[in-house]
C-alpha positions in Angstrom: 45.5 -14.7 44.6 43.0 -14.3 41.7 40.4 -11.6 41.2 37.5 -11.5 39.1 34.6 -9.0 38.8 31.2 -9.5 37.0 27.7 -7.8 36.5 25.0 -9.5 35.5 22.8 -7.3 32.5 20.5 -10.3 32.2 19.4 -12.9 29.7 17.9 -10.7 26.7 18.4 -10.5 23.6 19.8 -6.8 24.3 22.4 -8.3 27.2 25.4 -8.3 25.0 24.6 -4.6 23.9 23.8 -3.8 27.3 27.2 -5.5 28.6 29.3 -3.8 25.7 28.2 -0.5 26.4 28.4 -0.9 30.1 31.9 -2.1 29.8 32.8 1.0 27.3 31.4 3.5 29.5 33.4 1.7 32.9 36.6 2.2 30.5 36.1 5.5 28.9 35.3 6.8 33.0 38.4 5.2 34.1 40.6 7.2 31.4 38.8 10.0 31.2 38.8 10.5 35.3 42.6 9.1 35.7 43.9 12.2 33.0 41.4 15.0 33.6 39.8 14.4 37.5 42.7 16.8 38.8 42.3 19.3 36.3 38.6 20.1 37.2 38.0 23.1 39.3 36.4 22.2 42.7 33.7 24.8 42.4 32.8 22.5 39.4 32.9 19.3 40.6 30.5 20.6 44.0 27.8 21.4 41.8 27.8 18.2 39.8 29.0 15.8 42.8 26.3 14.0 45.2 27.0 16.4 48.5 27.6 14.3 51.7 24.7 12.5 53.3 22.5 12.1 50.7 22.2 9.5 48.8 19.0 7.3 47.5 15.7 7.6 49.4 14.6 4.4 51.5 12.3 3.1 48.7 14.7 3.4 46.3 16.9 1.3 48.4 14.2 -1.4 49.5 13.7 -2.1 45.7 17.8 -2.9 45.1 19.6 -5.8 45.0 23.3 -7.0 45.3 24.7 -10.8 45.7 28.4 -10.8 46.7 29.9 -14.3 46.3 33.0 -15.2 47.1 35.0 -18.9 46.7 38.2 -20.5 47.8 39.8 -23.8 47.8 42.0 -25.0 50.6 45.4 -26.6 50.1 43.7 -29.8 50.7 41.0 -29.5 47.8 37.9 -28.6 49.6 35.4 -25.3 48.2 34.0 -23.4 49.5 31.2 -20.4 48.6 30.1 -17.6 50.6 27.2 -15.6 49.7 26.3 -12.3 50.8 23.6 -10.5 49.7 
């Protein structure tokens, strides 16, 4: 089993900054959160935290965009590519 994860920042000139920085801050959240999330006092983390049920508003959501893809290869060679999106 093989896993891989990407996000695309685009074709600019500014994509590799873009891409470094987005990569630094998914690291940095991951350490930060995995030594200090249990340390911070609920009361805290209510105020800051998106309460349940909300979320963003239908135009907001109209205007995003995801592609999930997803590929195999049977034992006998064939590919295969599912998109979602």
């Amino acid at each position: 089993f093989e896993y891989a994860e990407q996000m695309s920042v685009g074709r600019s000139v500014g994509a590799p900054v873009i891409a470094a920085i987005s990569a630094a801050g998914n690291v940095a959240t991951m350490e930060l959160g995995s030594r200090f999330a249990n340390r911070v006092p609920q009361h805290l983390l209510d105020r800051v935290l998106p309460k349940p049920g909300t979320g963003p508003s239908d135009e907001v959501r109209e205007r995003g965009h995801y592609t999930v893809e997803t590929y195999t290869t049977t034992t006998t060679g064939a590919r295969y590519v599912a998109r979602m999106s």
